[in-house]
N, C-alpha and C positions, 0 to 999 in steps of 0.2 A: 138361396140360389146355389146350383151346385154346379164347376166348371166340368164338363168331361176333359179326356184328356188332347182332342182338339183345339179347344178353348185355352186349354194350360200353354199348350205348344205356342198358341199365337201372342197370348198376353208374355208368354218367355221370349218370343221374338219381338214384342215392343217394345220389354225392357230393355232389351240389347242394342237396338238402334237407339234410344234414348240416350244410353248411356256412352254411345261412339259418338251420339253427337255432345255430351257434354265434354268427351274426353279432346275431341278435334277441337272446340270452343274454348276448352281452356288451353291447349297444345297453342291454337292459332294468336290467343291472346296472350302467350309466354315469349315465343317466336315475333309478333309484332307489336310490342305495347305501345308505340304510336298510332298506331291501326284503330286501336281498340279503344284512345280517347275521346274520339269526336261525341259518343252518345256511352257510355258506361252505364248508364240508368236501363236502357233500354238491352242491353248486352246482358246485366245483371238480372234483368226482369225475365228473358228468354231461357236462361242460363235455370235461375228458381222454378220456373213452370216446366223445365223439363226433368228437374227433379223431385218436382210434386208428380208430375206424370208417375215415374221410377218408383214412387213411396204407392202411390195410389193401386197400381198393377202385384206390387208385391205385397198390401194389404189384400187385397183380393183373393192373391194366389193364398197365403200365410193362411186366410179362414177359412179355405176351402180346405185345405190340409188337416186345418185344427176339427172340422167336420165330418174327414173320415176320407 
């Protein structure tokens, strides 16, 4: 699979909102750490799937690169 550079721009724009939202989620959970008790399991779990997101986009991007 080969991205053009389209493709490149938008998966660059996925990782960046991904990453604003982990940076707000950990920001929001430093600023309210009572906020953040009631379910941490679930805070934790959103928090990991949006950084598997980040990894998955930037494998993507990484072997497109590695393919020329």
């Amino acid at each position: 699979m080969e991205l053009d550079l389209d493709e490149s721009s938008l998966a660059i724009g996925r990782i960046e909102r991904a990453l604003s939202r982990i940076e707000k989620a950990l920001a929001d959970r430093a600023n309210h750490p009572e906020s953040a008790a009631p379910s941490p399991t679930a805070d934790q779990s959103a928090l990991k799937a949006e950084v598997a997101a980040v990894i998955g986009e930037l494998d993507l991007l990484i072997a497109e690169a590695n393919r020329g």
